[in-house]
Structure formats: structure tokens, C-alpha cells
C-alpha positions in Angstrom: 0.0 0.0 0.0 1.2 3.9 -1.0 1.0 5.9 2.5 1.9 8.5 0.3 5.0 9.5 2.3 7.9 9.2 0.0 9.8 12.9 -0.1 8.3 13.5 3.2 10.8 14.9 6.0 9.8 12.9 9.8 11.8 14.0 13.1 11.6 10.7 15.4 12.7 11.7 19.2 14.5 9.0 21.2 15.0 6.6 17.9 18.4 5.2 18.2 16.8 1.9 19.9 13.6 0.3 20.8 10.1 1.7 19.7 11.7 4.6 18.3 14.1 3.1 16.1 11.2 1.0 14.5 9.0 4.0 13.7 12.2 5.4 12.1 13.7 2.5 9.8 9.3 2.1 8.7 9.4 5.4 7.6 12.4 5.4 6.2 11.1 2.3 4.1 8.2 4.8 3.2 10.7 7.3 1.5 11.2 9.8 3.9 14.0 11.8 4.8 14.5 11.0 8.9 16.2 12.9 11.6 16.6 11.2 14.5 17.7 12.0 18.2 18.9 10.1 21.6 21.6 10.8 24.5 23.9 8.0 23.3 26.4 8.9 20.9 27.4 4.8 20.4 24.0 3.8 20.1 22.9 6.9 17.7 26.1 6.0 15.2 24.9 2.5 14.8 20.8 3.5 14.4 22.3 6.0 11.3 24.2 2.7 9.3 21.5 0.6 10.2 18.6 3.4 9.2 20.8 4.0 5.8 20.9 0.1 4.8 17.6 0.0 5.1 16.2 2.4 2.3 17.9 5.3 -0.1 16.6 8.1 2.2 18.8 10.4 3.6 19.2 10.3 7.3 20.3 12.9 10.1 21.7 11.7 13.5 21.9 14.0 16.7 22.6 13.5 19.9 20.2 15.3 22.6 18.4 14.7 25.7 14.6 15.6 25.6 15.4 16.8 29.0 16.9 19.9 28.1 15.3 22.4 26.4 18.0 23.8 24.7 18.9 20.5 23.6 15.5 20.6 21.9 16.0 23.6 20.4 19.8 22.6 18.5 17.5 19.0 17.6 15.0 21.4 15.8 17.2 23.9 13.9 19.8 21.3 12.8 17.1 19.4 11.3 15.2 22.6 9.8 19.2 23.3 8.6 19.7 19.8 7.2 16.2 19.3 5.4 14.6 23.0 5.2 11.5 21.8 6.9 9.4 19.0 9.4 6.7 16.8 7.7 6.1 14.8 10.5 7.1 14.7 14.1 6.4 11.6 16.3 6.8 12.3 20.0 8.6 8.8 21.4 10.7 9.7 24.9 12.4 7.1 27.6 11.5 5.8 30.6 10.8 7.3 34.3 11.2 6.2 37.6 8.6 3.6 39.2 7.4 3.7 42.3 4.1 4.5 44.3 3.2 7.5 45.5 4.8 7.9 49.2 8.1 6.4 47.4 8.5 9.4 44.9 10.3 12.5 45.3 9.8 15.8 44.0 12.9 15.5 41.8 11.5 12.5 40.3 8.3 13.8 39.6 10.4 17.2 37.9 12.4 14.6 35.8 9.5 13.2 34.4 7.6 15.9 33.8 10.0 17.6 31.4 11.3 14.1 29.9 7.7 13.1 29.3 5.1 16.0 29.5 7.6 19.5 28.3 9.2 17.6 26.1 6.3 17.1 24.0 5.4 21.0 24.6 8.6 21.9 23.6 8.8 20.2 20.2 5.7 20.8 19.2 6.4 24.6 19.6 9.4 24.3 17.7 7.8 22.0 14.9 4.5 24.4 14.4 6.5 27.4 12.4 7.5 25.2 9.4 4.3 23.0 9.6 2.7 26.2 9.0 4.7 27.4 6.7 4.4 24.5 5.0 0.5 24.5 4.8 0.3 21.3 7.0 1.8 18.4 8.5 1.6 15.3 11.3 2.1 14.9 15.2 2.2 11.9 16.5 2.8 11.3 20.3 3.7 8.0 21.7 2.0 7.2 24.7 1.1 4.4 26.7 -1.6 2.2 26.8 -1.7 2.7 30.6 -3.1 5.8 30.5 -6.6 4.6 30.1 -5.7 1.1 33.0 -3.0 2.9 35.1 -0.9 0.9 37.3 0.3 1.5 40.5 4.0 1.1 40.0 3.5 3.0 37.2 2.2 6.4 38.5 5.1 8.9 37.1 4.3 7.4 33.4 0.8 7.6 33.8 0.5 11.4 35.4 2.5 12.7 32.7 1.7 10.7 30.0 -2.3 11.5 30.4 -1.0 15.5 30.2 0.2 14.8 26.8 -3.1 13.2 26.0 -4.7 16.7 26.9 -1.7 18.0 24.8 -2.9 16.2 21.6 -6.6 16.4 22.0 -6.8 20.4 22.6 -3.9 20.9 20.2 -5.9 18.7 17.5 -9.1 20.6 17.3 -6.9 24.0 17.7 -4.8 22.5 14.4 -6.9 21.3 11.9 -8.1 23.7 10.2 -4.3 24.5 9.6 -4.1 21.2 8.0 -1.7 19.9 10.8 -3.5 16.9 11.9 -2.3 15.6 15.8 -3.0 11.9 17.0 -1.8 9.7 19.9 -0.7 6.0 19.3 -1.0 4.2 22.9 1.3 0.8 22.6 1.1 -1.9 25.5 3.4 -4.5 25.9 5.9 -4.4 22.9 9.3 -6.5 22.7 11.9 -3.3 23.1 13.2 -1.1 26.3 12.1 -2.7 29.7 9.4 -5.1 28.7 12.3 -6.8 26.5 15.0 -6.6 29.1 12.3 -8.4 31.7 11.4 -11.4 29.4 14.9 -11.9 28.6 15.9 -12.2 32.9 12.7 -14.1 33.4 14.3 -16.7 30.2 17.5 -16.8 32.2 16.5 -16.6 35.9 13.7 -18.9 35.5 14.2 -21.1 32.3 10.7 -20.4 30.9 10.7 -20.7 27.3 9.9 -17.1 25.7 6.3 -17.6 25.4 6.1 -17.8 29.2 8.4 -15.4 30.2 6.2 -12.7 27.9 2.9 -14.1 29.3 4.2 -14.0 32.7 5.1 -10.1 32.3 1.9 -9.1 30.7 -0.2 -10.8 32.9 -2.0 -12.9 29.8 -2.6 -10.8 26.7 -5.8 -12.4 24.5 -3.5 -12.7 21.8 -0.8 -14.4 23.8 2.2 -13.0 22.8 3.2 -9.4 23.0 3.9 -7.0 20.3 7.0 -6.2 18.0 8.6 -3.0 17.1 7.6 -3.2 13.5 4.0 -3.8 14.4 3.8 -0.8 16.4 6.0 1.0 13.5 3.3 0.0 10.6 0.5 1.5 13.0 2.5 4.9 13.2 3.5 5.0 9.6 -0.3 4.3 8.6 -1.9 7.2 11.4 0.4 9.9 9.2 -0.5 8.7 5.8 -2.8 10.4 3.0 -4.6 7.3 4.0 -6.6 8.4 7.3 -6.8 11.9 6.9 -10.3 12.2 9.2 -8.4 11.0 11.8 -7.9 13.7 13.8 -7.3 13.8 17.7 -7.8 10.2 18.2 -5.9 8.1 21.1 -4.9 4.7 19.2 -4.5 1.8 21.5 -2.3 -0.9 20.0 -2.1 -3.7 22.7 -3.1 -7.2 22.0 -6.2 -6.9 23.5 -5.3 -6.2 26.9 -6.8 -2.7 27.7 -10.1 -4.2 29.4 -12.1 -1.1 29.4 -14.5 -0.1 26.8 -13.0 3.3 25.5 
């Protein structure tokens, strides 16, 4: 199927590993021109050979912490310097702390807010001028499908990451008739970052074969298995396509079935 993205310019935060990387090398298979970012200057040289083996694109590497918001601000202009304009952002960040409530501190909840909640804020910002400019153009957050079953160990992911719902929906109705369309893409358990680092220990701690490991930490998905990168990657590719241009402020749960509530 044409998405209709080939020539298309797509900034993918956090993309030199994991979820990120994925949504990067599918675009990148679509024909666009992709600038990616992440702290590690190792990990960010490989994700630019693998990135450029995979398709004839041409492919922009910086290192940057979504922390910082002058780091944000050197992501954006080197890109705008490198390609002359943004198509399509996607939002992906890393991980917070866990923890309940009377076990997090104020720093904590700082560092996750500007990792997970400002970040977003801040790109967007940045990304709007040449979007506009540019007579349209796709934001896509990465979220979690947590926010709609939040659990408890997971309340610095879920605070912040429900504020970047709020983000998307106001920003989406706000957008649209600019022709910049904003979505939200809300994976479960996926095969990358933590969830992969678990399933590999429980293989090794425990012997379980891999199928057991990943139904052990999902707690049982309908589909029983848990999702891969390029799955998530194919979903993200598809919500900024020609091909769904209704959608429009929408919160996409990809998860194997395991949010149980109805919306």
C-alpha cells in the first residue's frame, strides 16, 4: 500500500533503539527523509548505518536529551538546517522512575515531567512554524496504553503521559483547520526497552521458554504474545499517511487486547 510519504521529511525523538528506532527504519522504508535524536552517541552511530541500509533516504543523526530544552531547540534547527522543513514529528521519549506514590520524590516527579510532559510541549512549539509554513503536517505522540488502566507502580508514566493526552486532543481541534493533523498511538506490551530486558531475565532466571516469560510479564494478553517493534511501526506510519486523513485527535490503543475497558 502507498501511505503517500515518499519525499516527506519525519523527526523521530528518542529513535536510536527500541520503539523509536522502528517508527524510524518504517518510515524510512516509506521514503522519507528522517532525523533522529537520543543521548547516546554509540547507540545513535549505529541506528544512522542501520537506518541508511535499510532504504535510499537520507538520514540525520543528533545526539540530545529531551530533558533539556536547549537540547531541543539545537535538535530542531539542525534538522530545519539539514532538510529546510518538518513533515512529521512523532513524539517517542524514555522511561521514568517507578514507584508509588509515598516512594517518589519531588525530583522524580520534575524529571518526568520535562522528559515526558515538556518535552512534547517543547517540540511541538518548535515544529509548528514550518508545519505552518508548509501548509500542514503530522504529530504523533507516543504514549502508553496505561493511561486509560494505570498501574500503580507506574504512576510517574501515567500522570504525565495523560497530560500529553490533553496536549494532543486540545492541540488537535486548535490545528486542523491549519491542515496539521495531531493523534496519539498508545502501545502496550511491545518486545523493546524494559518489557524486553524483563522477558529476557525471566528466560535466564527462571528457564521459561519465551512464550512464558512474555505471558508471565503481561499478565496474559488475549493474543498471547506481546507486540514487536515493526508492528507498532506499521501503526504509526499508517496514522500519518494520506490514507486516514479524518483521523484527527484520536488516542490509538495498539495492545493485543489487553486494555479491558470499553474506551
Amino acid at each position: 500500500m502507498d501511505l503517500g510519504l515518499n519525499g516527506k521529511v519525519a523527526l523521530v525523538t528518542a529513535a536510536s533503539e527500541g520503539l523509536g528506532f522502528a517508527c524510524a527504519a518504517r518510515l524510512v522504508l516509506e521514503g522519507c527523509a528522517v532525523a533522529i535524536c537520543g543521548r547516546r552517541k554509540d547507540a545513535l552511530t549505529l541506528a544512522r548505518q542501520r537506518l541508511s541500509e535499510s532504504g535510499t533516504a537520507e538520514i540525520l543523526a543528533l545526539q540530545a536529551d529531551l530533558r533539556n530544552a536547549a537540547d531541543i531547540e539545537r535538535l530542531i534547527s539542525e534538522a530545519l538546517h539539514e532538510f529546510g522543513r518538518i513533515d512529521i514529528l512523532v513524539v517517542n521519549s524514555g522511561h521514568v522512575a517507578y514507584g508509588d506514590f509515598d516512594g517518589l520524590s519531588d525530583a522524580q516527579w520534575m524529571d518526568a515531567c520535562d522528559l515526558l510532559l515538556l518535552s512534547a510541549v517543547r517540540l511541538t512549539r518548535l515544529v509548528l512554524p514550518t508545519m505552518r509554513a508548509n501548509n500542514g503536517g503530522d504529530i504523533i505522540f507516543l504514549g502508553s496504553a496505561t493511561v486509560r488502566e494505570p498501574p500503580a507502580h507506574l504512576l510517574l508514566s501515567t500522570v504525565m503521559r495523560l497530560g500529553v493526552v490533553g496536549l494532543a486532543k486540545t492541540l488537535a481541534r486548535s490545528l486542523a483547520p491549519e491542515n496539521i493533523r495531531v493523534n496519539l498511538v498508545a502501545p502496550g506490551y511491545f518486545d523493546a526497552g524494559r518489557v524486553h530486558g524483563r522477558v529476557r531475565a525471566l528466560m535466564s532466571e527462571k528457564g521459561l521458554a519465551r512464550a512464558e516469560a512474555e505471558a508471565e510479564v503481561s499478565g496474559g494478553l488475549p493474543l498471547g504474545r506481546i507486540g514487536t517493534p515493526d508492528e507498532l511501526a506499521a501503526l504509526v506510519a499508517f496514522v500519518a499517511s494520506r490514507k486516514v486523513e479524518f483521523m484527527v485527535g484520536s488516542t490509538i490503543a495498539i495492545d493485543g487486547g489487553g486494555t479491558r475497558g470499553l474506551f
